[in-house]
Every structure is written in structure tokens, then in C-alpha cells.
C-alpha positions as CSV (number, residue, x, y, z in Angstrom):
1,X,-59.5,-83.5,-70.9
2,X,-62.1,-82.5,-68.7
3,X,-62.9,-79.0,-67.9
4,X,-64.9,-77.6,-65.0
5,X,-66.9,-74.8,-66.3
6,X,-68.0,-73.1,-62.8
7,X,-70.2,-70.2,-63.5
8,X,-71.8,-72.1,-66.0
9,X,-72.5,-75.4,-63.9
10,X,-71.0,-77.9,-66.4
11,X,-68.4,-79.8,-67.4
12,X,-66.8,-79.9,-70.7
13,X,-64.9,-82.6,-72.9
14,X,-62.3,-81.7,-74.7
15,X,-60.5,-84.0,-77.9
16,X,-57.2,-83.1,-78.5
17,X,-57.0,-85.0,-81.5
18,X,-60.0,-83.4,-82.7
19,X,-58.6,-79.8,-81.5
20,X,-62.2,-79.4,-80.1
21,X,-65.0,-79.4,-77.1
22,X,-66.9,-82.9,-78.3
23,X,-69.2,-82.8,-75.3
24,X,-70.5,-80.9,-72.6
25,X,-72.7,-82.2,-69.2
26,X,-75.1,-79.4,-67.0
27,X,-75.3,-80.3,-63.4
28,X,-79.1,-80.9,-62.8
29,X,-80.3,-78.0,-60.5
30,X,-77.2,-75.8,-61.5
31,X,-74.2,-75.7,-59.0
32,X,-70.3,-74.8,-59.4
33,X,-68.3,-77.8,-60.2
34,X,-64.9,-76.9,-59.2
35,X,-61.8,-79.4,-58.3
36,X,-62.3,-82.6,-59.4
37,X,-60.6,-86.6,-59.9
38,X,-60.9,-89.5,-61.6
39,X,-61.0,-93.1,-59.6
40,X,-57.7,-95.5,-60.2
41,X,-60.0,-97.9,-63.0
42,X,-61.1,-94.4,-64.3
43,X,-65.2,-95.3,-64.2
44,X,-66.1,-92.5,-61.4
45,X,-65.3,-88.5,-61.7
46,X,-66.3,-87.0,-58.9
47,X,-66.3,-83.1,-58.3
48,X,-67.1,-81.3,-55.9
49,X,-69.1,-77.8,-55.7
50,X,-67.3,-75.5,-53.6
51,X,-69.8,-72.9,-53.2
52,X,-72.7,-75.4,-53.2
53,X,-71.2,-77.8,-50.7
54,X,-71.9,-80.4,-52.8
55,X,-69.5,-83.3,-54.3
């Protein structure tokens, strides 16, 4: 599962099989992931950053 952190400017993985967060990515110059999706052959997320206007 993915997780948008938004105060934190990241996005976190979580592994349900391993009960855990196994990885976490900062957005380079900070910003507020928020909503987010995942193309149809699943190789792009993209998210946007509401208060940064950003995607």
C-alpha cells in the first residue's frame, strides 16, 4: 500500500505481509503529496500536491 504522508513530503510503503513500512520516498524540494493513482500497467504513480500545485 502506498501512503501519502503530507506534512512530511513523502510517501510511504507499506508490506502487509511484513506488518510493516519497508520504504519511504521525500519529494525533492519538500511539497505535500496528497491524492494520488496508479497507471492501468501499474509503472507510473502520479500524485499531486495540493497546496504546492504540483502533480
Amino acid at each position: 500500500m502506498l501512503i501519502t504522508n503530507r506534512h512530511e513530503g513523502s510517501i510511504s510503503v507499506w508490506d502487509f505481509a511484513a506488518n510493516a513500512l519497508v520504504h519511504k520516498w521525500f519529494i525533492p524540494g519538500g511539497g505535500s503529496p496528497d491524492m494520488g493513482n496508479i497507471t492501468a500497467d501499474s509503472r507510473v504513480l502520479w500524485v499531486s500536491g495540493r497546496y504546492n500545485n504540483e502533480v
